[in-house]
N, C-alpha and C positions, 0 to 999 in steps of 0.2 A: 703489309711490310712495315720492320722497325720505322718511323718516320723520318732517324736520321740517316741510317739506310738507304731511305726512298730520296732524300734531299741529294746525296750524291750519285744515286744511279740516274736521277735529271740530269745532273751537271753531268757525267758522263754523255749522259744523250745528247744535252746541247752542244757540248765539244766534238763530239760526231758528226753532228750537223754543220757546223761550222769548217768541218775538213771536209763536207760533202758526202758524208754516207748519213742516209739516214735510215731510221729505225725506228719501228714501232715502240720496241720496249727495250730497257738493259738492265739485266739484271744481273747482280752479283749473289755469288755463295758461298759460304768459309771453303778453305782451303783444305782440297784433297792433300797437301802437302803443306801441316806449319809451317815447317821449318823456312819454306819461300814468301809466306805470307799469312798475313791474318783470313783474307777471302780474295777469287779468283773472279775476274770476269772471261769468259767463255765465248763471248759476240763476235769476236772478230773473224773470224774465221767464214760463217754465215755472210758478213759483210764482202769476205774478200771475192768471196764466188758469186754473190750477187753484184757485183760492179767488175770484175773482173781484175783485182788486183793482188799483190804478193800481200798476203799476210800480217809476214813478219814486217816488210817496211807499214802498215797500216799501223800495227801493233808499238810499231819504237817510235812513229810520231805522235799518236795518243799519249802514250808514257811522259815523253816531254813535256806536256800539256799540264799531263795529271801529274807530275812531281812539284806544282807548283799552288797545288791543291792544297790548303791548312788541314784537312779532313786527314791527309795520308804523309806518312813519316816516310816511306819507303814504299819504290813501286818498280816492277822488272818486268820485263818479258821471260818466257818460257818455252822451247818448243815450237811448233809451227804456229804461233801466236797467243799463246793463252798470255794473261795481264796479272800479275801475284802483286796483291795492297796490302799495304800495311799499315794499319790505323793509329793516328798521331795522339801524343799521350791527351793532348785537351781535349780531340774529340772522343775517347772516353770517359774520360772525367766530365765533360759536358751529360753523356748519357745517363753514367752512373747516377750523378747527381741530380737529374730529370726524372730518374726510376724510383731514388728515393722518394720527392716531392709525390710522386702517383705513381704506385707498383700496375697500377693499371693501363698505362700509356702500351704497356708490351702484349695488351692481350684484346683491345678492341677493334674491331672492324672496318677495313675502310670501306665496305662496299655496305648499301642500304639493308636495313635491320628487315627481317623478313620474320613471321610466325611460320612455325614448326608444330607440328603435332607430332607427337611421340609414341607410339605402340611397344609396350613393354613390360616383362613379369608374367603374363600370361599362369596364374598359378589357377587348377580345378577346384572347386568346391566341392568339400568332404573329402577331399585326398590328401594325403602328406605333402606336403613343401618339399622336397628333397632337392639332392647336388646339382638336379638337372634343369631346376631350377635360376642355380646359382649366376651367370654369364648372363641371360637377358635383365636381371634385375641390376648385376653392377656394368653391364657398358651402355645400357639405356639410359639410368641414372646420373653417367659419367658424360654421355654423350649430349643429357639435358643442361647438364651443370654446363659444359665446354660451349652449349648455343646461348647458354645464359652469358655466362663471361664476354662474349666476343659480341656481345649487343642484340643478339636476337630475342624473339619472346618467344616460348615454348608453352603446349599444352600437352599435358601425357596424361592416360590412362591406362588401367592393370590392367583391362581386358582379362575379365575375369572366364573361367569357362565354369558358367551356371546355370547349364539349361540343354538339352536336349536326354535323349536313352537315357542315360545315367544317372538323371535324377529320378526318372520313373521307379528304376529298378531301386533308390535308397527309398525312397517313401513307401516300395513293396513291401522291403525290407522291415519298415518301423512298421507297418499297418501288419504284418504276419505275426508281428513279435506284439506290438500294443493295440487289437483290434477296435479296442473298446474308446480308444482318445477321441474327441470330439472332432477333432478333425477331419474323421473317416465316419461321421455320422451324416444322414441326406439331411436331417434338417440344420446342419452350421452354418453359420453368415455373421462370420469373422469375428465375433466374440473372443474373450482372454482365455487359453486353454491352459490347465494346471499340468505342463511336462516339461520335464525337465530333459535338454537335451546339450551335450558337452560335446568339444571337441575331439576329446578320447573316444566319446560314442560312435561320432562321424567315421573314427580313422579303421574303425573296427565292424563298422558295418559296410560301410563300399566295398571293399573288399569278398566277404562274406555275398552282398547282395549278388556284385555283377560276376560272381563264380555259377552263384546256384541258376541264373537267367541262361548264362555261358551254356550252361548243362542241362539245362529242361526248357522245351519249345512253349510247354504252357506258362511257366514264368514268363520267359520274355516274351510272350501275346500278350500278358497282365501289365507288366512291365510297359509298353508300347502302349498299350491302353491306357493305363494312369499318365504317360507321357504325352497322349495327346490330352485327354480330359485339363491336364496342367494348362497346355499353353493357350488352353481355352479358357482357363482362368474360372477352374472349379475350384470353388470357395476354401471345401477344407484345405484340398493337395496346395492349392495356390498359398495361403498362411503357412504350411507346415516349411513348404520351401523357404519360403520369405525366412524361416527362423533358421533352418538348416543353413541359407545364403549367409542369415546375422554370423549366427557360432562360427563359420568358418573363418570370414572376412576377420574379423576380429582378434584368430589367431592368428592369421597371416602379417593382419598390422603389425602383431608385437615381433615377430621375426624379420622384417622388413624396416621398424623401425632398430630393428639392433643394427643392420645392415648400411643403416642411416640413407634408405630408400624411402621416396616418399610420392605417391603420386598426385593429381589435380582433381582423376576421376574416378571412381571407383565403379566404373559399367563394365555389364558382359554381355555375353550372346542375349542374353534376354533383353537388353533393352534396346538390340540391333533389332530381334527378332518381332519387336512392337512395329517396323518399317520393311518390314517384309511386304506385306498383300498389297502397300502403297506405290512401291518398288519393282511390283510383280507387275504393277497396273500399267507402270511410265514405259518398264520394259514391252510387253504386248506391245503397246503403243509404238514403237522404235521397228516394227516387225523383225526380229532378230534375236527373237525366240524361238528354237526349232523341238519337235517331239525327236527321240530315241530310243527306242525299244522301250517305251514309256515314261522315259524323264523327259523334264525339261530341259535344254540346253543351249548354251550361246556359242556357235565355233569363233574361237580365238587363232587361230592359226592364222600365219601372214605368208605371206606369197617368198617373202625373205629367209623363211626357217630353214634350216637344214635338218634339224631334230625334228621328233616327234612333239607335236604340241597337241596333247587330247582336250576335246571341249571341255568348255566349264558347265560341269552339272549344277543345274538352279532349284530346279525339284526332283527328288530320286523317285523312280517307278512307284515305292509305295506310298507319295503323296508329300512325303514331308520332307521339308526343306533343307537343303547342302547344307554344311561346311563353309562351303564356297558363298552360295547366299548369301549364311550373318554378316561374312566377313565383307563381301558389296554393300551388304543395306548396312552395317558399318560408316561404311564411306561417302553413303548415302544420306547417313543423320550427321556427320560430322562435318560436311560442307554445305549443310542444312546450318547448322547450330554457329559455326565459327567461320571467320574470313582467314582460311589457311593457304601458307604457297608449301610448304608440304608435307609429306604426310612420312614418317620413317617406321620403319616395320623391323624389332629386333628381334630374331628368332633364330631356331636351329637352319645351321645352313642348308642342310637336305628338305625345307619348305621353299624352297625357290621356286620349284615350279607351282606350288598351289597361288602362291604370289603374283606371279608371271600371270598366270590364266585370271586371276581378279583385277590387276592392272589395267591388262587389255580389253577385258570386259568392261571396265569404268569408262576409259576410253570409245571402245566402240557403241557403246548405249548413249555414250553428251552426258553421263551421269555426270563426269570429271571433262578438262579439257587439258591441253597439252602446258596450261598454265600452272597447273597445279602437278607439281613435282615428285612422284612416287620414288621412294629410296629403301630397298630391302635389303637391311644390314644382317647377314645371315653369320654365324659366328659355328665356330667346330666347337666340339666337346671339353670337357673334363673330362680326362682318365684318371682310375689310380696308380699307385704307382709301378706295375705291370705293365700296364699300358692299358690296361681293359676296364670298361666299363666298373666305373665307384663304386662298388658294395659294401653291405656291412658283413660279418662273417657269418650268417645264416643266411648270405648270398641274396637279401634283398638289399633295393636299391637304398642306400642311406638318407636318412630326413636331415633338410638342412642345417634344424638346428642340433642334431647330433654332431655336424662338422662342425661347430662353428665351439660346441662344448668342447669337444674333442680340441682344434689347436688351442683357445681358452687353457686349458690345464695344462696343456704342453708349454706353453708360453708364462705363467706361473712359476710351474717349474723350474725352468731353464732361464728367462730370463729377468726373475724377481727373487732374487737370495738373496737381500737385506731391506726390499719394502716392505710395511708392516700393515701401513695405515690402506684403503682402499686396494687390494690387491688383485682381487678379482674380479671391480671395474678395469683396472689398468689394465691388466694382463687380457680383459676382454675386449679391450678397445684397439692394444695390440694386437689381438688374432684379426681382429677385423679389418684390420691394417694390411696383416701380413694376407689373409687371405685374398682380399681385391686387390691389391700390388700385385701379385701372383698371378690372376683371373685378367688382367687388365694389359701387363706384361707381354704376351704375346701377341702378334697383330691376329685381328679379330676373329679370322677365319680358322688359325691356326690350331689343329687340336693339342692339348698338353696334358702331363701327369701332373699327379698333386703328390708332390715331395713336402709333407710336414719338415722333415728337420731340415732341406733348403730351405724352406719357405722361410722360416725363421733364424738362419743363423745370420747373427750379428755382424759378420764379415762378409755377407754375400751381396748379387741384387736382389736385392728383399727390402719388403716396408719394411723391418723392422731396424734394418740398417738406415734408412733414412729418416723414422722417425729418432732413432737417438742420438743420431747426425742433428733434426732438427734440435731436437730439445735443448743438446749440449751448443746449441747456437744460441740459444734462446737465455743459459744458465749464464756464457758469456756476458751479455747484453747488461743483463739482470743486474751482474755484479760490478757492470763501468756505471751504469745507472745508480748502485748505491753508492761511487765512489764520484757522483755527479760529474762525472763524464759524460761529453757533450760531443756528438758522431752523428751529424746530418748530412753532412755534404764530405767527401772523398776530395785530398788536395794532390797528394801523387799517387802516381801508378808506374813510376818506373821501377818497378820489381816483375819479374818473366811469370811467374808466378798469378800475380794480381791481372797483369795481361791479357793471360790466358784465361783465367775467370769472365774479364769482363765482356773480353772476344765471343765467350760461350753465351755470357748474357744474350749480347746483340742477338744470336739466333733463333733467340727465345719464341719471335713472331711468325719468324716461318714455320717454326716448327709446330706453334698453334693452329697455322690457318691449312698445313696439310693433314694435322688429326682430325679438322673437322672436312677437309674435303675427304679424305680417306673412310672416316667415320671410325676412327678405331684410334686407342688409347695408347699401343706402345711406344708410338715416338716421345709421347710426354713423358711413359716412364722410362723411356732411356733418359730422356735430357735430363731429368732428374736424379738419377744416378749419378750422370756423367757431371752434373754443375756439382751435387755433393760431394763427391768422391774430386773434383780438384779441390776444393775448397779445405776439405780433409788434410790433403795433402800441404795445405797453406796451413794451414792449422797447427799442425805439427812440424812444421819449418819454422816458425815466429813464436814469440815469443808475444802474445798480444798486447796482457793488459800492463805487463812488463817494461815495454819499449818505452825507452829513455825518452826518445824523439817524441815531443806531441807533435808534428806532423804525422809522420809515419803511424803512432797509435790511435791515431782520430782516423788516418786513411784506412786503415787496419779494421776499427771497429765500423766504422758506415759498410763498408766493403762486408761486413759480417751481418749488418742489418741489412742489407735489400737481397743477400742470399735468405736471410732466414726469412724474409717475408717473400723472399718470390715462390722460396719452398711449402708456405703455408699455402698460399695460393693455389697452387700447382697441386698438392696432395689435396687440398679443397676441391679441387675439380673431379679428382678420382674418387673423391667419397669417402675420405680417410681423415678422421677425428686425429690430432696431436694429445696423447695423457701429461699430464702434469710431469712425471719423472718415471725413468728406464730405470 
């Protein structure tokens, strides 16, 4: 909670206490209704029925109390007891000028810093990057950046998927077409083999492989074959991967980094699956391993469900190990490796249940204990703008960086008609704006369409309306700065206008500390809108650098500086770079 926020819902408490009702906690929230107040206290009521008394007379002797508060200018009752405050001009101007000193005061934590582990990106080796993609890389990112801000330490990893069928069948694949590379000779032992092997090659042979395996039984027996000789760590197969892992990882960087995504780990299933037989051991041991029709399995079911809950398969009938597995002995080298309280899991939301069934499996094994905090932050889709599933027009799924080229040129287009210099940085650092403003927008779970020309118009809720909101905050600045004007501290705020800005400021903390209990990004990109777009509207009411008054134009330009730096901030946590000029 804001700090000076928290300093008056005390004093509320201890004047409560003092008339004899007392209360664990009092908290205040802005106002479902400006017009009666800046923010509501909502407690009394709770109060009245827990002591048995009227309300309303609780509510008008509080009031008395609190009208003699310097924090509040005006204060009323409402109704069967609500309390409307209204914050006095010093104790904004106290704040503002607090925010300037440390834009940081409105985003740290009061409760103890905790480590987080982050599971997020989840992109295949040798597959395209595509749209579907897009959502766990930016609210995993967003959600990293938002545990970093608020004092926590985070560790995230892509959890890459490099290892099981799939790669069998691409090695079939190169060894049918290049029989002769050394790699698929018996006498190799890891020597420099001369092949050349591209990312364009990868996206064209997967494809290709896991059709022909799809469609003939002795393929995929070859396929299974080479799959397991791999994870047994034969010589050639094992380097050719190692290279096929390199080329991929590498492209993926470079689209990730345009994304301004960036991870701590770069492990996948394979290096979960090195903790497999160690894992398999602890479990036996725990006797809560059962056989089923020839898998292995752990029942997760609790005596509480009302749904169906099917066990967790640990080893499938033909010997080789889950899905479910990596993703345990996962959790199994991670609270091995690091001191985590917990562990967040960003994925499509129709993986819940495979989540659910590994959860409870950590749990019932003592792998985890109830200390360590499991969170599966499941998010809906991107659609196009149909409503169906993103394609491109030969109706396969779009690669992501074909969207990311695609608004890229739209945004060029449309909104760069007199830049010259860096055009198609700007315009890409734009799209990538516009696109996670967009992706980030809706709460988490929500699925949405991808509307290019919303997404980008200049008068909408769009990044691209707040990044030229920021910048043109930024051009102001610039230009008191060369006329060495001096705006650190706010002296009035009696303007309704300025008021109402700073009212919005103060909410800035709650509305941090429930995107991170929520785990989802749209309240920030509402507040953000909503602080830019008054601001806006102040903007074009005043006359800034104009104003006769230097009071007024010092209050004017400070007031312009802790928005544009709270904007910076805030669009930093969502993963959104500011270009030089719109």
């Amino acid at each position: 909670m804001n700090y000076q926020i928290k300093i008056l819902e005390d004093k509320i408490k201890e004047s409560l206490k003092d008339l004899g009702f007392i209360t664990d906690t009092v908290t205040i929230n802005p106002s479902n209704r400006p017009e009666l107040g800046d923010y509501q206290y909502n407690g009394i009521m709770p109060l009245a029925k827990k002591y048995q008394k009227n309300p309303v007379e609780i509510a008008n002797t509080l009031v008395n109390i609190l009208k003699d508060y310097p924090e509040l200018k005006e204060v009323s009752t409402a109704g069967p007891g609500f309390i409307n405050l209204t914050f006095s001009d010093k104790f904004l101007i106290d704040f503002l000028n607090s925010s300037l000193k440390d834009i940081t005061i409105n985003y740290k934590s009061d409760t103890p810093p905790k480590t987080i582990f982050l599971d997020y990106g989840g992109p295949n080796v040798a597959k395209i990057l595509h749209v579907g993609h897009l959502r766990s890389a930016n609210i995993g990112e967003a959600l990293k950046r938002l545990c970093q801000v608020i004092g926590h330490k985070t560790i995230c990893d892509v959890h890459l998927g490099d290892w099981g069928r799939p790669m069998g069948m691409v090695i079939l694949e190169i060894k049918t077409r290049y029989p002769n590379i050394a790699y698929f000779n018996e006498n190799y032992h890891g020597e420099e083999v001369d092949f050349t092997l591209t990312n364009e090659d990868l996206l064209e042979l997967y494809p290709i492989a896991t059709t022909k395996a799809k469609n003939d039984e002795k393929i995929m027996e070859e396929a299974r074959k080479i799959n397991y000789e791999l994870q047994n760590k034969h010589p050639g197969y094992y380097a050719l991967w190692q290279k096929i892992v390199q080329v991929s990882v590498n492209e993926v960087k470079k689209i990730y980094q345009d994304l301004n995504v960036s991870f701590d780990l770069w492990e996948g299933e394979s290096n979960n699956f090195e903790y497999i037989d160690e894992m398999m051991e602890y479990l036996y041991g725990k006797n809560i391993v059962e056989e089923s029709d020839g898998a292995k399995i752990i029942n997760v079911k609790l005596a509480t469900d009302t749904k169906e809950m099917p066990p967790l398969i640990l080893i499938k009938s033909n010997g080789a190990a889950s899905y479910e597995a990596t993703d345990l002995a996962a959790i199994w080298e991670r609270t091995k490796k690091f001191n985590i309280d917990e562990i967040w899991y960003m994925t499509d939301k129709r993986q819940e249940l495979h989540f659910t069934q590994v959860f409870r499996a950590s749990l019932k094994s003592g792998i985890t204990t109830n200390k360590l905090k499991f969170v599966f932050n499941g998010f809906g889709t991107m659609n196009g703008p149909d409503g169906k599933p993103f394609k491109t027009r030969d109706g396969n799924v779009m690669p992501l960086s074909n969207l990311l080229d695609m608004v890229t040129e739209e945004c060029e287009k449309k909104l760069l008609p007199s830049i010259t210099e860096n055009r198609l940085e700007i315009a890409k650092t734009i799209a990538i704006g516009a696109i996670k403003y967009a992706d980030l927008l809706p709460f988490r779970t929500t699925d949405y369409n991808f509307d290019l020309k919303k997404f980008i118009d200049l008068n909408g809720k769009t990044g691209t309306y707040l990044l030229y909101s920021t910048i043109r905050m930024k051009s102001l600045l610039k230009k008191a700065e060369e006329k060495n004007l001096v705006f650190n501290t706010i002296e009035d705020v009696n303007n309704p206008s300025i008021h109402k800005i700073i009212v919005t400021m103060l909410d800035l903390k709650r509305i941090i500390n429930r995107s991170f209990e929520n785990c989802s990004l749209n309240e920030i990109c509402e507040y953000l809108y909503k602080i830019t777009n008054l601001y806006n509207n102040f903007y074009s009411e005043y006359k800034i650098l104009t104003e006769k008054n230097n009071i007024l134009k010092t209050s004017y330009l400070s007031l312009t500086k802790a928005i544009y730096l709270n904007n910076c901030y805030l669009l930093n946590i969502l993963g959104i770079n500011i270009p030089e000029k719109m």
